[in-house]
C-alpha positions as a Markdown table, in Angstrom:
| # | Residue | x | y | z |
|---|---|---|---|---|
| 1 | Unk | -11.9 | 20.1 | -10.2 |
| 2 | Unk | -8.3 | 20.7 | -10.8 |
| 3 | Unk | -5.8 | 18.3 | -12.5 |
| 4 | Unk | -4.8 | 15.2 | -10.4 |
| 5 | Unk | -1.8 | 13.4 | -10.3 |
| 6 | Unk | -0.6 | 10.2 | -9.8 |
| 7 | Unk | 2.6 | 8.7 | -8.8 |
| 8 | Unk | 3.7 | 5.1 | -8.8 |
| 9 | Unk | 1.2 | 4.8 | -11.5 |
| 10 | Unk | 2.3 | 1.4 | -13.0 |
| 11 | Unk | 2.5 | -0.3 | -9.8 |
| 12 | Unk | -0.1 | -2.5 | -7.5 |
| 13 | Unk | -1.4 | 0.4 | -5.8 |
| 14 | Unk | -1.5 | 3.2 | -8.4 |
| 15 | Unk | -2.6 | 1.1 | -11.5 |
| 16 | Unk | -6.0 | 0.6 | -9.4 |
| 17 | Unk | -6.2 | 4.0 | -8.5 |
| 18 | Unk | -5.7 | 5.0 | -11.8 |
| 19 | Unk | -8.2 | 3.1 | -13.2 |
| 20 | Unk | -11.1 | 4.0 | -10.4 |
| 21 | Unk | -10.5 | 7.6 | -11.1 |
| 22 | Unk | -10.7 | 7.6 | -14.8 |
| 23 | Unk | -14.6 | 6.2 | -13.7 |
| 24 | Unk | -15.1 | 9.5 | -11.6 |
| 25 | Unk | -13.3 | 11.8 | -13.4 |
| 26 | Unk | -12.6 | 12.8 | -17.3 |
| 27 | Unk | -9.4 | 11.4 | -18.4 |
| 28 | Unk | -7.8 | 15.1 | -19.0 |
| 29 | Unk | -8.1 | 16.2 | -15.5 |
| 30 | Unk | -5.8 | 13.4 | -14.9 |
| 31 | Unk | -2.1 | 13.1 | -15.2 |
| 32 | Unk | 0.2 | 10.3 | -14.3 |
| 33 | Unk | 4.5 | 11.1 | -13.2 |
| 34 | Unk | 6.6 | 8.3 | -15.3 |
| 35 | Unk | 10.2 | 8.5 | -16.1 |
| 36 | Unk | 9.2 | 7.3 | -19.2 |
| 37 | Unk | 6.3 | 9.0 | -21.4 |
| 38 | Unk | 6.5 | 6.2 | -23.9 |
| 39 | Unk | 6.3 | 3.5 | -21.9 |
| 40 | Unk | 4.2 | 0.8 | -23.2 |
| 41 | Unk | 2.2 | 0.4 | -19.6 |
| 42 | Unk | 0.7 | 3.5 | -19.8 |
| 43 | Unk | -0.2 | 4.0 | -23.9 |
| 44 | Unk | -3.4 | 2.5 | -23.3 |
| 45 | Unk | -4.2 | 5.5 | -20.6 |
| 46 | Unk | -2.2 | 8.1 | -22.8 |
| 47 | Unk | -4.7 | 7.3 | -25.6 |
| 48 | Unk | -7.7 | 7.7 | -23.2 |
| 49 | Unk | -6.2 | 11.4 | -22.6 |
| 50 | Unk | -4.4 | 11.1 | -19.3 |
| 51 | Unk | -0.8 | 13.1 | -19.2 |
| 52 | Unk | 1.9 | 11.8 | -19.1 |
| 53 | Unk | 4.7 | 14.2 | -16.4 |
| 54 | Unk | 7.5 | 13.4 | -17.2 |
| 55 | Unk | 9.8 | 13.0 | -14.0 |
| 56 | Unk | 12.0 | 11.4 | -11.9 |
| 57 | Unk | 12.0 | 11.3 | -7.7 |
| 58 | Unk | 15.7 | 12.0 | -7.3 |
| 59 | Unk | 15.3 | 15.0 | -10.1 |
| 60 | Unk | 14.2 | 18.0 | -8.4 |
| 61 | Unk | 13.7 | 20.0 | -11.3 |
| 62 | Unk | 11.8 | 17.4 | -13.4 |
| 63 | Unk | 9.3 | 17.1 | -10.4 |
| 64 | Unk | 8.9 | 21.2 | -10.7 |
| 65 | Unk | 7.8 | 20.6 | -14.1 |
| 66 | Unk | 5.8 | 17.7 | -13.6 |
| 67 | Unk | 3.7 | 19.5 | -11.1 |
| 68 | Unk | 3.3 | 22.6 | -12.8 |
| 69 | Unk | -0.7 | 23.4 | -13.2 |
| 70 | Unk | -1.4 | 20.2 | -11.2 |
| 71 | Unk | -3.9 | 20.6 | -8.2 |
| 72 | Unk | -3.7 | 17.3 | -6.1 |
| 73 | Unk | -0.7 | 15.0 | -6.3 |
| 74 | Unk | -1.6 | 11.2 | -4.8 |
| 75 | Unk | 1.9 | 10.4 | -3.6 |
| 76 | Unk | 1.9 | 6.6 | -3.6 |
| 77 | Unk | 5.0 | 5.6 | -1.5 |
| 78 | Unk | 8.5 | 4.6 | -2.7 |
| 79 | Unk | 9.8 | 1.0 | -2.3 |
| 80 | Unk | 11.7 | -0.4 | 0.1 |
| 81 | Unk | 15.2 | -0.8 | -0.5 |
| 82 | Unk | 15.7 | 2.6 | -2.4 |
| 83 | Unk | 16.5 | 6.3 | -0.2 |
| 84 | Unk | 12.4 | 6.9 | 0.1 |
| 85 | Unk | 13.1 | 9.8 | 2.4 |
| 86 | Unk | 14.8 | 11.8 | -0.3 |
| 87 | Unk | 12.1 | 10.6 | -2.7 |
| 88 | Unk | 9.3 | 11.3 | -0.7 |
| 89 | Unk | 11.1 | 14.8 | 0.5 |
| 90 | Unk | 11.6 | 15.8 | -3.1 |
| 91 | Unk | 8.3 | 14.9 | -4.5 |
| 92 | Unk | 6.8 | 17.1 | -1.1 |
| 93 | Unk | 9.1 | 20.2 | -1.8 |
| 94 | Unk | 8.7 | 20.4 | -5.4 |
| 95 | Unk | 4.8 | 20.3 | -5.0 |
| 96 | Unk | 5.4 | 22.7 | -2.6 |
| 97 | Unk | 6.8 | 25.3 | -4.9 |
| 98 | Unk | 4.9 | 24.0 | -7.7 |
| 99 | Unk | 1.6 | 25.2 | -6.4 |
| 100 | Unk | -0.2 | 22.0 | -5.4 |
| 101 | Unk | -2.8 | 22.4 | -3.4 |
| 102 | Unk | -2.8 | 18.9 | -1.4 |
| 103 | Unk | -0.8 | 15.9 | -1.5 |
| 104 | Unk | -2.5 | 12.5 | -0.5 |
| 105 | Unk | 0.7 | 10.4 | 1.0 |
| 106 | Unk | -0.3 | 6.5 | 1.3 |
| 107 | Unk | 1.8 | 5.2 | 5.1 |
| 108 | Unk | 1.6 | 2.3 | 6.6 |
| 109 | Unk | -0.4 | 1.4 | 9.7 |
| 110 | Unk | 1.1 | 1.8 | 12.9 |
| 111 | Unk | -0.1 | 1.5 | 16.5 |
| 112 | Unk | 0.2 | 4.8 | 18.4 |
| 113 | Unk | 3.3 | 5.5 | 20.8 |
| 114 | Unk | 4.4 | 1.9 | 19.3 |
| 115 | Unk | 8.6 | 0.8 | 19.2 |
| 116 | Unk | 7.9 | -1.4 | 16.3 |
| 117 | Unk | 9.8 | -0.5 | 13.2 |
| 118 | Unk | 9.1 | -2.6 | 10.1 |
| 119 | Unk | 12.5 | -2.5 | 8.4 |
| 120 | Unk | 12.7 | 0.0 | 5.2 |
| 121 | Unk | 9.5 | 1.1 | 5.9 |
| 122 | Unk | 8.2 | 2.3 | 9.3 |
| 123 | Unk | 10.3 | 5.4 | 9.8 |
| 124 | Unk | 10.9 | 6.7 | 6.1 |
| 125 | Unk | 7.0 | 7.2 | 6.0 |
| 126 | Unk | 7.1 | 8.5 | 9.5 |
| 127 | Unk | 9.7 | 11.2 | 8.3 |
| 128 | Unk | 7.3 | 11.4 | 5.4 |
| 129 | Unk | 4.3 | 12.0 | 7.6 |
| 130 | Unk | 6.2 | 14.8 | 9.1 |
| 131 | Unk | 7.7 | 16.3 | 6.2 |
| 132 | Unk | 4.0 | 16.8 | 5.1 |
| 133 | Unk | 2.3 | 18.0 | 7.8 |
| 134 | Unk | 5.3 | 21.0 | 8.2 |
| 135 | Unk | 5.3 | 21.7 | 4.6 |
| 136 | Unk | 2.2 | 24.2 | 4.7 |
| 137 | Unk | 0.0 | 21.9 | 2.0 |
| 138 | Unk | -3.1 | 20.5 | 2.6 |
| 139 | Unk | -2.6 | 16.8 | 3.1 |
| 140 | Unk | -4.3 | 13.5 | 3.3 |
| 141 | Unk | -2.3 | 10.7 | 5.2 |
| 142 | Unk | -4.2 | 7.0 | 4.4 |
| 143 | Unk | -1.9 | 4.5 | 6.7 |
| 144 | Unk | -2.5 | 1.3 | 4.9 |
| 145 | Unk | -2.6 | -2.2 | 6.5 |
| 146 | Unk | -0.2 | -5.3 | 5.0 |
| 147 | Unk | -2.1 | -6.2 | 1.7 |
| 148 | Unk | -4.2 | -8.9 | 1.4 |
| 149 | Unk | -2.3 | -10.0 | -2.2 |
| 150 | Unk | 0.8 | -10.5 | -0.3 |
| 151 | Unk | 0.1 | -12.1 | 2.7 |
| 152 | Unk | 1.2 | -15.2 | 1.1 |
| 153 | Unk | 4.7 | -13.8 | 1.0 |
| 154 | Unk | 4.6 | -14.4 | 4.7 |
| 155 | Unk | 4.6 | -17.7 | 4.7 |
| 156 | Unk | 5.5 | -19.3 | 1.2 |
| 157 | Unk | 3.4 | -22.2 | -0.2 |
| 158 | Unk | 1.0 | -22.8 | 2.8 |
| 159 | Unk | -0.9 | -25.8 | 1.0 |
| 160 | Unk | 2.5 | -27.4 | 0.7 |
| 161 | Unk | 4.1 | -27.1 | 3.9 |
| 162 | Unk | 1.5 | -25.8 | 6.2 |
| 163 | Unk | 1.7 | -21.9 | 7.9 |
| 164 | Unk | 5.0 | -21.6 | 9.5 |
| 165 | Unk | 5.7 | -18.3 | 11.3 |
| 166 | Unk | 7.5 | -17.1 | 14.3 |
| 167 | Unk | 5.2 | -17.9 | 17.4 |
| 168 | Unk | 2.5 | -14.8 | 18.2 |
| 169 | Unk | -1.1 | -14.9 | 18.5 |
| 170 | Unk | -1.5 | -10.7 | 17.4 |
| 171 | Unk | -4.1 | -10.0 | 14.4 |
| 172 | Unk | -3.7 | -8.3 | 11.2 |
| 173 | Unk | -6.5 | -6.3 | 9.9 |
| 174 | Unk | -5.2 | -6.8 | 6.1 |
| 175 | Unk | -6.9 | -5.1 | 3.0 |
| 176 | Unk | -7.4 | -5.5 | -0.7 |
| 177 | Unk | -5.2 | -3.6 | -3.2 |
| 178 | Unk | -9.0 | -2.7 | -4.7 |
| 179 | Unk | -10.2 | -1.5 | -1.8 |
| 180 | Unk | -7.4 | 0.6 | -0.7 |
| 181 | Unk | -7.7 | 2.4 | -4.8 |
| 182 | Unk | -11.1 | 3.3 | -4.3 |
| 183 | Unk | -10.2 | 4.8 | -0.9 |
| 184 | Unk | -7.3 | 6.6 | -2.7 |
| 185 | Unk | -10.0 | 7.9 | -5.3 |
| 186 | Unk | -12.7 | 8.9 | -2.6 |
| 187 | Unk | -10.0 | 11.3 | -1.1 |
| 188 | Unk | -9.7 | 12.7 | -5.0 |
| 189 | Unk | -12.6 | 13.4 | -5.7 |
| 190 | Unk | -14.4 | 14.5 | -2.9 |
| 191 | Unk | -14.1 | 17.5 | -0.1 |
| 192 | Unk | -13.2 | 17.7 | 3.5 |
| 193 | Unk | -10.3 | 14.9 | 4.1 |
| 194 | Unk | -8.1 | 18.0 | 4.2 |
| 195 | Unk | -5.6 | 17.5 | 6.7 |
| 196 | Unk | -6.4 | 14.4 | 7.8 |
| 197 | Unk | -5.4 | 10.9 | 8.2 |
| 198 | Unk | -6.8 | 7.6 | 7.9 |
| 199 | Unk | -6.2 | 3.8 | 9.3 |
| 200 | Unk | -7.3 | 1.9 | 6.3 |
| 201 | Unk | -7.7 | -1.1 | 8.2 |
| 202 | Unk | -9.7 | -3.9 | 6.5 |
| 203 | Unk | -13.1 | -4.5 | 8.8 |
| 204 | Unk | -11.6 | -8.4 | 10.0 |
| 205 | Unk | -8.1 | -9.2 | 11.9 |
| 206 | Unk | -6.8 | -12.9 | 11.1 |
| 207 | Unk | -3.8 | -14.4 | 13.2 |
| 208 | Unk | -1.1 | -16.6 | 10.8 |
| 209 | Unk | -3.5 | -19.6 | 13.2 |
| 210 | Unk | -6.7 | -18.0 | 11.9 |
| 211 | Unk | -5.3 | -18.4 | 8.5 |
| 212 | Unk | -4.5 | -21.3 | 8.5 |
| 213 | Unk | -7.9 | -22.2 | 9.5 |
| 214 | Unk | -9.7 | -20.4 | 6.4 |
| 215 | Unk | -7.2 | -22.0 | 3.9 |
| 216 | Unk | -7.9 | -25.3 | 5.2 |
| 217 | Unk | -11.7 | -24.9 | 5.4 |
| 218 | Unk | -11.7 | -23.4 | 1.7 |
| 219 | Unk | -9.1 | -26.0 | -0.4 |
| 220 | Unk | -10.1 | -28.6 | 1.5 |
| 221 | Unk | -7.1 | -29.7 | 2.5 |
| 222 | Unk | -5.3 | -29.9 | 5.8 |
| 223 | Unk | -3.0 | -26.4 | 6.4 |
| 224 | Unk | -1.6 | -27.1 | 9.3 |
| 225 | Unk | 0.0 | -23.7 | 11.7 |
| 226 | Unk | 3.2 | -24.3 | 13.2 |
| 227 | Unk | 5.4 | -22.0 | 15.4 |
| 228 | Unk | 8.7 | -21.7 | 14.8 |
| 229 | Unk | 11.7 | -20.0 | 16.2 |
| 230 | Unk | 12.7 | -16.8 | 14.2 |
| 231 | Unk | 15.8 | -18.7 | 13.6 |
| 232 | Unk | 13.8 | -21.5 | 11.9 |
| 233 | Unk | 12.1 | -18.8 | 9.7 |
| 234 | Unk | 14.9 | -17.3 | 8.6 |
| 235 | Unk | 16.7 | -20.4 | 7.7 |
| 236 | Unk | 13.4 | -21.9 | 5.9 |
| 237 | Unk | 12.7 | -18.4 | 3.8 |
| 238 | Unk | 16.6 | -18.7 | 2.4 |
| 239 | Unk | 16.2 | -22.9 | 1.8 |
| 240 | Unk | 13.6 | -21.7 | -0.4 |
| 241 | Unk | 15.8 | -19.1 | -2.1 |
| 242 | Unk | 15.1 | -15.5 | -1.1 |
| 243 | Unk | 18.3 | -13.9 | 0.6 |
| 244 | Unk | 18.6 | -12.7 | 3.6 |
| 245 | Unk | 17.8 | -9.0 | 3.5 |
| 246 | Unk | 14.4 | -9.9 | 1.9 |
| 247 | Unk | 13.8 | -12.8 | 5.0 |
| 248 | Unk | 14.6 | -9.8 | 7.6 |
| 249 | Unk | 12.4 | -7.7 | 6.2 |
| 250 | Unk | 9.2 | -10.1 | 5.6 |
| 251 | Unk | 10.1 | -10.9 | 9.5 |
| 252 | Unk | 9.8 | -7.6 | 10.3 |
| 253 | Unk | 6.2 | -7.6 | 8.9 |
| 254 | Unk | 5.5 | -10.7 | 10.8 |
| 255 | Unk | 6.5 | -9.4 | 14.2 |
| 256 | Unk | 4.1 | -6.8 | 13.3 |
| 257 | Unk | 1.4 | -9.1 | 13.0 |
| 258 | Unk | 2.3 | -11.3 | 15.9 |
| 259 | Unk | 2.5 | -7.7 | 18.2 |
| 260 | Unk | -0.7 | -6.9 | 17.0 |
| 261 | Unk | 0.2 | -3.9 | 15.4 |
| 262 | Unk | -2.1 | -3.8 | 12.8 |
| 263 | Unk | -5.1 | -5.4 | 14.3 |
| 264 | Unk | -6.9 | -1.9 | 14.4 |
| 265 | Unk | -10.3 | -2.6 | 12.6 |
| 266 | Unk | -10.7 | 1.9 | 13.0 |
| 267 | Unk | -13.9 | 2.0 | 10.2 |
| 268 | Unk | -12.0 | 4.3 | 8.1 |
| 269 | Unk | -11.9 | 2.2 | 4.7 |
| 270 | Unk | -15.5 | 1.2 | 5.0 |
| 271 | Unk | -16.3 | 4.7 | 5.7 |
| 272 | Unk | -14.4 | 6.0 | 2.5 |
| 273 | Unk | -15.2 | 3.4 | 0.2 |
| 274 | Unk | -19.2 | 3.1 | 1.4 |
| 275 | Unk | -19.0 | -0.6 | 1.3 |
| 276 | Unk | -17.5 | -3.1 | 3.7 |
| 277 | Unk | -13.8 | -4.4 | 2.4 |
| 278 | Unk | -13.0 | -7.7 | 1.2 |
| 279 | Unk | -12.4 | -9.8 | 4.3 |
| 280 | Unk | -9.4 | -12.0 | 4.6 |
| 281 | Unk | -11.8 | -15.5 | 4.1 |
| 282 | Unk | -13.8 | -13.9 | 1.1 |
| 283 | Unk | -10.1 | -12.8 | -0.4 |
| 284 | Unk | -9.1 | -16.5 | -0.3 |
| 285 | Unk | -12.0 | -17.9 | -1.6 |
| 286 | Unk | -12.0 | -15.5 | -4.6 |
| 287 | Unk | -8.2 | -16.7 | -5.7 |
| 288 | Unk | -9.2 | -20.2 | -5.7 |
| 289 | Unk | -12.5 | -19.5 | -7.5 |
| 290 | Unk | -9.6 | -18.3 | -10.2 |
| 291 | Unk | -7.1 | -21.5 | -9.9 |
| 292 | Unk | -10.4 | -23.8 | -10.0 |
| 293 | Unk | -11.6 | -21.6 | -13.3 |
């Protein structure tokens, strides 16, 4: 197996996948892209024997270096708020003429022929998706469901003031951040997801109702779900001291779950991982085991 790479490496997504491989594979087949190669979040890993490439999205040229001798690159998405089609164009291109054999691009779910757009997000990994599939590389596309970890963000402090979203009755078919790693490190380290893509849906869909159902059941106390207007929302999210750009685009998540948009339960994830995923209930349970420990 040739060298892997992975981006985003200190983040949610790519610490865990980062930490799953180095269980499959020897630590010096693997190398991670940081603008930093001293940084103090990946010594630990540097020590085990991973590389450290240096590089830098919006430098071209440092990308052609990083990739030089790599095989795979696992192009773990920009964030929001930042130019991720230049990003994700750059880091495509260079690998390109660096002589990567297949980049792994992680998307986000999306129903087919759907006109939702989840602001910052739904149409710079669509011009990602395409970007790849016309570059000539062998790619991997896993469309990844709304995490379960941040769910919470949808709603603030539930056990305080109850689930309170814009009215919908649409599922979301969320996933764990660990699930969605070992799905990134199946498509590592095995053949034949060459030019394919995945809905890594988890294997339950919840409505904000259905949630507030579980929470109640597992604290033990009342969560109650209220609709409110998206109005209401808004003005509640920036009471509470997020600003406004952050409320529209948490909104724009929840209209995706009150649409239904990612209430696809497609088999994929289980399929990759060879286990079923953490399920919304079983998610909620294991974080209060934690608070109660």
């Amino acid at each position: 197996m040739g060298k892997i790479l992975i981006t985003g490496a200190t983040g949610n997504l790519g610490s865990r996948t980062l930490n799953l491989l180095l269980k499959k594979v020897p630590a010096n087949q693997v190398a991670v892209l940081v603008r930093d190669p001293q940084s103090e979040k990946i010594e630990r890993f540097v020590k085990e024997g991973v590389e450290a490439h240096q590089g830098d999205y919006f430098d071209y040229n440092s990308l052609l270096r990083a990739f030089n001798g790599v095989d795979k690159v696992m192009l773990i998405s920009a964030q929001a708020f930042t130019d991720r089609n230049t990003q994700h164009f750059n880091v495509i291109a260079a690998a390109k003429q660096a002589g990567v054999k297949q980049v792994i691009f992680t998307s986000i779910i999306r129903r087919e022929n759907s006109n939702l757009i989840v602001p910052e997000v739904s149409m710079s990994d669509l011009f990602a998706e395409q970007t790849l599939k016309a570059s000539g590389l062998a790619y991997t596309i896993l469309r990844n469901p709304p995490y379960l970890e941040v769910m919470h963000m949808y709603f603030g402090d539930a056990l305080k003031a109850g689930v309170r979203v814009p009215e919908g009755s649409g599922k979301v078919a969320a996933a764990s951040l660990d699930d969605l790693a070992a799905a990134n490190v199946a498509v590592l380290t095995q053949h034949g997801h060459e030019n394919k893509s995945y809905t890594l849906s988890g294997s339950e869909g919840s409505s904000f109702a259905d949630i507030a159902e579980a929470l109640s059941e597992i604290s033990e106390i009342n969560v109650p779900y209220e609709a409110v207007s998206e109005k209401e929302y808004i003005d509640s999210m920036v009471a509470n001291g997020l600003p406004v750009f952050m409320t529209d685009f948490l909104l724009g998540w929840v209209r995706g779950v009150n649409t239904g948009e990612f209430s696809e339960t497609s088999g994929d994830l289980e399929r990759l991982i060879g286990r079923k995923p953490m399920t919304y209930k079983e998610f909620f349970k294991y974080q209060f085991s934690k608070v109660e420990d």
